[in-house]
N, C-alpha and C positions, 0 to 999 in steps of 0.2 A: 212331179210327185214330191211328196215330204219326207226326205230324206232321213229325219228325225226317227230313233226307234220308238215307239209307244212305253209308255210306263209298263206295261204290262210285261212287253216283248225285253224290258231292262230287268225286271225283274228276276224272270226268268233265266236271263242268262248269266247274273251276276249266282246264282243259284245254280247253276250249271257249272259256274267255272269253278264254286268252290265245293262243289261233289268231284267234280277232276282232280281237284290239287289234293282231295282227300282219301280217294277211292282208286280213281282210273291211271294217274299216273305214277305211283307206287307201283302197279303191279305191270307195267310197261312191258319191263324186263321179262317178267317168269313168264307172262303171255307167250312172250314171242319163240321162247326156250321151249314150252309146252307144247305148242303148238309144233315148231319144227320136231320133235320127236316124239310128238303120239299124232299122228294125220288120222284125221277123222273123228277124233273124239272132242269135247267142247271142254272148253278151259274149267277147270274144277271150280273156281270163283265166281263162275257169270252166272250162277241162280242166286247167290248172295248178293251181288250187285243190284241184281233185278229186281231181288226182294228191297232193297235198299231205295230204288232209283224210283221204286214205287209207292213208298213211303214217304219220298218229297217230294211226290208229285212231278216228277219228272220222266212220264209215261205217256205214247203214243202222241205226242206233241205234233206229229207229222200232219194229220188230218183237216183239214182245212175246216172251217168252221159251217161250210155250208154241208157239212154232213150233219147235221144236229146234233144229237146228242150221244153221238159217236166222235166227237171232236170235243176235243181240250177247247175249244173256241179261237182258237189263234189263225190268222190270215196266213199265208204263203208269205209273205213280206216282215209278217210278226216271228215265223219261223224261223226265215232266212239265217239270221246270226246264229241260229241255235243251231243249225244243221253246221256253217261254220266250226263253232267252236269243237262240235262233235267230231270233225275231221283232221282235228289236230292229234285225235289218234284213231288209227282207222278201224279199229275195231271196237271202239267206245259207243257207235248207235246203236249197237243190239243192246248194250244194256237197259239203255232207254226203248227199246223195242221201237227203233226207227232206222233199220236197216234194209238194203236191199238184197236180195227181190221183194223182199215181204212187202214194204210198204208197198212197193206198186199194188202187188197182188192184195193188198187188205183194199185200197182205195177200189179196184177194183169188184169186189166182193160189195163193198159197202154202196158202190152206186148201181152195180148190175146185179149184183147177187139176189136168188130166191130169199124166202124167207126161210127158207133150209137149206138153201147152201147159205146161207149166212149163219144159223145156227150152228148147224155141222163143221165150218169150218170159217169160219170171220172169228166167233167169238174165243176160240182156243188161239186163234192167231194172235186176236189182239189181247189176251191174257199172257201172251208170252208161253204158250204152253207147247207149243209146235212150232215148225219152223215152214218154210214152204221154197217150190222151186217154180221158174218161168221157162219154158219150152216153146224157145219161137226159132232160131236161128240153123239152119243145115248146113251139114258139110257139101253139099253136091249142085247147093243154087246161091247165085250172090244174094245174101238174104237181108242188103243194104235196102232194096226193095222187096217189100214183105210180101207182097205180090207174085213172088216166084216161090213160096211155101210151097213143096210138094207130097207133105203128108198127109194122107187121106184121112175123111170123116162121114163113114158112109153109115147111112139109118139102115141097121135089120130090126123090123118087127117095134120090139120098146129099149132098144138100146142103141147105141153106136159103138163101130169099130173102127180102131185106130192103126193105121198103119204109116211108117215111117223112120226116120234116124234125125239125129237131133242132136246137135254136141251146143258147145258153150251153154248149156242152160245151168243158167244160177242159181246154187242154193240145195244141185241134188244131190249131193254128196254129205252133206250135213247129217248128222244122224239123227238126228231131231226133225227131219224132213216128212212129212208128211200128207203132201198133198200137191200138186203140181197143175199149174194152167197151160194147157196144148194149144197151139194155134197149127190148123191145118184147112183145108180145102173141102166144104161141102158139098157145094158145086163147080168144079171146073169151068163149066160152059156158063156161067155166069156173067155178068159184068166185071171186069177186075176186080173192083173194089165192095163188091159182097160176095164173091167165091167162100173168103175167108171164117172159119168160127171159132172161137174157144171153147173150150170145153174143160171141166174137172175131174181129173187123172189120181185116183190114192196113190200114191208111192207101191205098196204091196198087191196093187193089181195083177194078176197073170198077164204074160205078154210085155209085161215093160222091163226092160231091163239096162243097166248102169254097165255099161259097156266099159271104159276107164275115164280118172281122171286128165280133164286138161291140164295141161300146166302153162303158166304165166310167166314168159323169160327162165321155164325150170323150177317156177315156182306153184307149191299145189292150192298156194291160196286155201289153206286148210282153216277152220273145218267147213265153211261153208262150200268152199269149191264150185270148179266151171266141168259139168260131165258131158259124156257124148253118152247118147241113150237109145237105146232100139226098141220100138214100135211095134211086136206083133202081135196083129191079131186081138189088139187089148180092147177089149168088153167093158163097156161102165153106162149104168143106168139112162136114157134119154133126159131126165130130168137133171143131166148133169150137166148139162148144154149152160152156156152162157145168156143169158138175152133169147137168143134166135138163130136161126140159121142165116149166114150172111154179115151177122155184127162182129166177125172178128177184126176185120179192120179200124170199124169207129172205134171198137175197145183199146185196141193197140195203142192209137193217135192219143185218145184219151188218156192214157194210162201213164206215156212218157212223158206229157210235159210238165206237173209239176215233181218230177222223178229228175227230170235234167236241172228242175232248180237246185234239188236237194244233191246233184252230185256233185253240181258246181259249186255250191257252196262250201259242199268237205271240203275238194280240191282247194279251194281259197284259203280255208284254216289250215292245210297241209302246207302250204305256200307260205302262209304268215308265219309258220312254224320254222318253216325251215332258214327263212330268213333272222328269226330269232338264234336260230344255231347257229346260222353261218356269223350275225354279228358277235356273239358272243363266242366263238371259237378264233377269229382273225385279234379279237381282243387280248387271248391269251397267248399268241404266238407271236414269237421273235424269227425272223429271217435276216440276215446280212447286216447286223446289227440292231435293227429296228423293227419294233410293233408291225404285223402283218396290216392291221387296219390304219396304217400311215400310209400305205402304196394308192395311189390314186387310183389304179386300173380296179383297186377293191373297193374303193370309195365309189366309183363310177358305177359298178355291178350293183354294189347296195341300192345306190341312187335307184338306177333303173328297176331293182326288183321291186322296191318298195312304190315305185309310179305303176308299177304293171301289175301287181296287187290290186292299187286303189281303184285304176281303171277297171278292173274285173268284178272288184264288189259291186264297187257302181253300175255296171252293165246288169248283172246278176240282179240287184235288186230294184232294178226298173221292170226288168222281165217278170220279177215277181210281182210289185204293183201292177203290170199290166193284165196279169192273170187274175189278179184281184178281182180288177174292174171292169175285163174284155172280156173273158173266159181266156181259153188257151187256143180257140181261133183265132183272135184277135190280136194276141202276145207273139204271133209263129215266129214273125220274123226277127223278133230281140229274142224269142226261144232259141233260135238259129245262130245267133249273136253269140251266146255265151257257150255254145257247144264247138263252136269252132275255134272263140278267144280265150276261153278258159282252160282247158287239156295242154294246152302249147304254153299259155302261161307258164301252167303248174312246173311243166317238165325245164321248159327254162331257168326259172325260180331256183327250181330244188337244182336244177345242174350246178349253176354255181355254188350252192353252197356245199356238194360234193366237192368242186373244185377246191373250195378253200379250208374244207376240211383234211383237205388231203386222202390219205391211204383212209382213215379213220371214216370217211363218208362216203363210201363202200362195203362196210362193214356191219356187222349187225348190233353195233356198240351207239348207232343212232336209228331214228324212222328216217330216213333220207332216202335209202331205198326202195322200202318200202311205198313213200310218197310220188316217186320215180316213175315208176311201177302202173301205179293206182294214174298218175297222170297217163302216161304211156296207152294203158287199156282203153281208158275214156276217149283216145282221138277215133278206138273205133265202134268201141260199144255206143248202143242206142244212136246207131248212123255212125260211118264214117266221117267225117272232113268233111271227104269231097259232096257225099251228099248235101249235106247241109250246104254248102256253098253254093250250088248247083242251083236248089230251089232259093236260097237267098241272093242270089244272080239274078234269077230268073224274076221272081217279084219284084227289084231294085228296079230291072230295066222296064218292066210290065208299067209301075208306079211311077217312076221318072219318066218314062214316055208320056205317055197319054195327062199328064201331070196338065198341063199348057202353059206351063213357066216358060219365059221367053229366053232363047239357050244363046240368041247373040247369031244367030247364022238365018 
């Protein structure tokens, strides 16, 4: 691949970065103060922003181009730095309305969706006008394989009923939440992989309810937040089905992988970030006479964060050219790649530059934590580790075997 960004893709993010230095990182602080003490309501600022971020044209960028004319026209690869940059502060994509779950949930809409559920609920989406949540993951099945979903979706008459419990679903806590994608079981006795279906859930349904927030290390991740939700008995039109009966799985698969570019890539700008702090904070500190960044063991940590960086973009935006040009069949196993090499990064990255911040980079006086955090989740959100190793195992030795390169024995 061509390493090279596109003019287009430069353009863009040089336009990006000086909307940050003029809008988004000003208001870092009072964010984060607003948030920790009103849970659940949205920052007073962020329809101004939006109103803002949509005036330069810096709107729904997420969308890959082969949605026509629901896409800005930019590739996954032309994206990439742009999700980057965005992740240097983590709550800077909604302004640009390329935030998750939403974006899953809009790509999703935009390729499976009716032409009423796309009206009804794609076009307020991608106006910024609502917010949305993703309902896949149980407390009571390992839901690393999505195969053990055991919330029911049984047809009476011209509806379906939903029955089931649901925590970590992102996004229901939002008060601006509005609409929510279920993934549950239409038929059991199925083949495994079409049991599965989505389906579209209002938020104000009878029968669904927001049992409490998750919290993250203690933290409520407000205001979008991760809820546990209960399933009874909830009623919603037949025409609210996805696709079909049985396409909850191809939706799923579909849905996360260019979603894993886009977290990987935050994560990378959270990375970049913190490594800019950490240099710039050893700069300003004396210990035992001398500059903190004279100590070689600081020199050696930089060294290395800044190799494990590089390596990460570069993996990341291979994965993205290959979805480019494969789809996201073809990409799985550099999709696989950057979900396992990326989260571990991040959290290493930003460890040290906690460490060299001292007391200070534990505090809420930088995003370090916050970055922390956001890596920490990712090793288990959209698959654990282990899973992705598992099946990127599994394919190595699949492909390396049968290869008939001659191994010397």
């Amino acid at each position: 691949m061509n390493f090279e960004y596109t003019e287009k893709s430069k353009e863009l993010q040089a336009k990006l970065e000086r909307f940050m230095d003029q809008y988004i990182y000003p208001l870092e602080k009072d964010y984060f103060e607003f948030t920790v003490n009103n849970p659940w309501k949205e920052f007073p600022e962020m329809e101004r922003l939006k109103t803002l971020a949509k005036a330069e044209g810096l709107w729904n960028l997420f969308l890959p181009k082969d949605y026509g004319d629901l896409s800005p026209g930019l590739t996954n690869l032309e994206y990439a730095p742009l999700a980057e940059r965005m992740g240097r502060v983590l709550w800077s994509s909604q302004v640009f309305n390329c935030s998750a779950p939403d974006t899953g949930n809009m790509e999703v809409l935009a390729k499976y969706g009716s032409p009423r559920q796309q009206n009804r609920w794609l076009k307020p989406l991608m106006d910024g006008k609502i917010r949305s949540a993703f309902l896949m993951t149980e407390p009571d099945v390992a839901s690393s394989d999505a195969t053990n979903i055991q919330t029911s979706i049984v047809k009476e008459g011209n509806e379906y009923v939903i029955n089931g419990r649901k925590w970590w679903s992102s996004g229901a806590m939002h008060p601006e939440t509005e609409i929510c994608i279920v993934m549950g079981k239409t038929d059991p006795e199925a083949n495994r992989l079409i049991q599965q279906s989505m389906i579209l859930v209002p938020m104000d349904t009878p029968g669904l309810e927001v049992i409490r927030p998750m919290r993250v290390f203690g933290n409520l991740d407000s205001p979008e937040g991760h809820a546990e939700v209960l399933l009874k008995d909830v009623r919603v039109p037949e025409e609210n089905l996805l696709v079909g009966e049985g396409s909850g799985f191809l939706i799923a698969q579909g849905r996360l992988g260019p979603g894993r570019i886009h977290h990987c890539m935050r994560l990378i700008g959270a990375a970049q970030r913190a490594l800019e702090l950490m240099c710039k904070r050893v700069g300003e500190r004396e210990t035992f006479g001398k500059k903190v960044s004279q100590y070689s063991s600081i020199r050696q940590d930089i060294a290395k964060s800044r190799c494990e960086i590089e390596q990460a973009r570069l993996l990341t935006l291979a994965a993205a050219d290959k979805i480019d040009r494969f789809g996201i069949k073809g990409a799985k196993d550099l999709i696989a790649m950057i979900k396992i090499v990326v989260p571990t990064m991040t959290c290493t990255v930003v460890d040290r530059a906690i460490q060299a911040h001292g007391g200070m980079g534990v505090s809420q006086d930088t995003p370090l934590g916050g970055f922390w955090l956001y890596g920490r989740s990712l090793r288990l959100a959209d698959g654990p580790d282990e899973v992705h190793m598992y099946q990127l195992g599994r394919n190595t030795i699949k492909g390396l075997a049968s290869s008939g390169q001659h191994t010397g024995n």
